[in-house]
N, C-alpha and C positions, 0 to 999 in steps of 0.2 A: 504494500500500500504506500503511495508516495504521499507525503508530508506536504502540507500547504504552507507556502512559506505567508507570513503576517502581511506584507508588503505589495503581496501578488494576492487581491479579492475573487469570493467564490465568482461571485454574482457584481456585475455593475450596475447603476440605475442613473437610467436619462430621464427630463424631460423635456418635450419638442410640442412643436406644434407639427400637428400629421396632416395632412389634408384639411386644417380649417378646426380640427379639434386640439384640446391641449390632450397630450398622452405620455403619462409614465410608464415606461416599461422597464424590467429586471433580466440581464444576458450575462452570459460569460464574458468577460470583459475582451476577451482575443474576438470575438464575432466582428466582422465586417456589416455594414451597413445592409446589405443587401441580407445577410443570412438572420439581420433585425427584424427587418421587413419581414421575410417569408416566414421566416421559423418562430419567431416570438410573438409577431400582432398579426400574424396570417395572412398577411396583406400580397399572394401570389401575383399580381400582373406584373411588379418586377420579376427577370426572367434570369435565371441562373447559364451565363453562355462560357464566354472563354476564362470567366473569373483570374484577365489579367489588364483586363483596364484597354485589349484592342479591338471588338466589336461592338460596344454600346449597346447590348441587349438588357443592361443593367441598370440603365441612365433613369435620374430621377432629375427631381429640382432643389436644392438645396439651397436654401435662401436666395431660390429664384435663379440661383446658375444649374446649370446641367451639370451634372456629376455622375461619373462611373462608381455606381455604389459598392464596386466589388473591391474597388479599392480605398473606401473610408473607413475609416474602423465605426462601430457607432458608439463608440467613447466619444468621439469628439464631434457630435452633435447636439448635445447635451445644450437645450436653451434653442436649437436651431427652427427653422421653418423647411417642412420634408414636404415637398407634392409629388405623388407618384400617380400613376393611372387610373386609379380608382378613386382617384381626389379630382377628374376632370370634369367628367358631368357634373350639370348644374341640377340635382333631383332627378328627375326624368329624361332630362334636357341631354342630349349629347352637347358635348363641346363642336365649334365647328368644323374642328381639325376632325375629330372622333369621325364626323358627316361624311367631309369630303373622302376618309381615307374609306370608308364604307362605300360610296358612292362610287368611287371610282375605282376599286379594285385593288388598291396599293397597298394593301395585307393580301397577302393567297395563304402561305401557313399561318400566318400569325404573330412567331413567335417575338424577333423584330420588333414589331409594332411600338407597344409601347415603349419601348426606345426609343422611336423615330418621333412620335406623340410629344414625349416629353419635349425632347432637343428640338421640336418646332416648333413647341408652343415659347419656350422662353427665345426663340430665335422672333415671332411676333411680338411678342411683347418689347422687347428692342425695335423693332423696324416692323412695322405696318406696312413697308411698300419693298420686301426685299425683292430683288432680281433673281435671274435664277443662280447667276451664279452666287449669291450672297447663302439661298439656300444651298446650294450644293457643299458652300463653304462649314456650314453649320451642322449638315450632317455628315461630316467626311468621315464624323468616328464611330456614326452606324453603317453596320452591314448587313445586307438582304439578299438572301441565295435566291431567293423566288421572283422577287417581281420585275427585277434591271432596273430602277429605280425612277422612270422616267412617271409612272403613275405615284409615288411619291411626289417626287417635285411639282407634277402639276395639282395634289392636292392640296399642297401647301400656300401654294398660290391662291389658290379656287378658295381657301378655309378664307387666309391672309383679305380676302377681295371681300368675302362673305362680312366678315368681322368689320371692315372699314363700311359696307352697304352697296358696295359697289357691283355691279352686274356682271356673272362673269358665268363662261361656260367653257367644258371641256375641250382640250382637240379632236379632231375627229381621230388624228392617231391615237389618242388615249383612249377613248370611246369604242374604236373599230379594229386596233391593231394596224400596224405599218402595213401600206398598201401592197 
């Protein structure tokens, strides 16, 4: 039986604001943010990927920045403000990004998604009017085996057009596949 030394605690305890609630929770203090998420407050739509910080399957918003949670401890969140995917809808309401990416096909597995959700929505909340390339810049650190990206970017737009009021509608290449 190994000995617990005084100095290294069984159990650590945060409190954060989670999606809009305040929340206390108790971990082993070695857990990574993301194994806080899943394993302590059940909160699955963060997705367990390369757990080394280079596909973004992980990404939450951490005091409103994107963050690869598989690389924060959740010791030092302690007082933070955490939005993950299940903090996006408003009640009933999908978010717009939620819409568009439904809409137009830019999940096929899924598992991605919320990644891509996260790291767009704080990429709108900066820039209401980004370009493609400003998107493309913001997602360079999610990756998607499934969809080739192109129905992403143009959801982002489309959510991005949505949330400003502005009228907008698909490509036909997004819509119909390349001619």
């Amino acid at each position: 039986m190994a000995s617990r030394r005084p100095d290294h605690p069984a159990t650590a305890q945060i409190r954060l604001d989670l999606n809009g609630e305040q929340t206390t929770v108790a971990f082993a203090p070695h857990k990574t943010l993301l194994e806080v998420l899943r394993e302590d407050l059940g909160l699955t739509g963060t997705k367990h990927g390369c757990e080394l910080g280079e596909c973004g399957t992980c990404t939450v918003l951490l005091d409103g920045r994107p963050v690869l949670s598989c690389l924060v401890l959740g010791v030092a969140c302690d007082g933070a403000e955490v939005r993950t995917v299940e903090g996006m809808a408003d009640g009933p309401r999908l978010h717009p990004l939620q819409e568009t990416f439904a809409d137009l096909g830019a999940a096929q597995c899924g598992y991605c998604t919320p990644g891509f959700l996260l790291a767009s929505k704080a990429l709108l909340a900066a820039n209401a009017r980004p370009s493609r390339d400003e998107i493309k810049e913001a997602l360079a650190g999610n990756l998607c085996r499934c969809t080739g990206y192109l129905k992403i970017y143009e959801a982002v737009e489309l959510a991005a057009a949505k949330m400003r009021g502005d009228e907008a509608e698909p490509s036909e290449e997004t819509l119909y596949g390349r001619p």
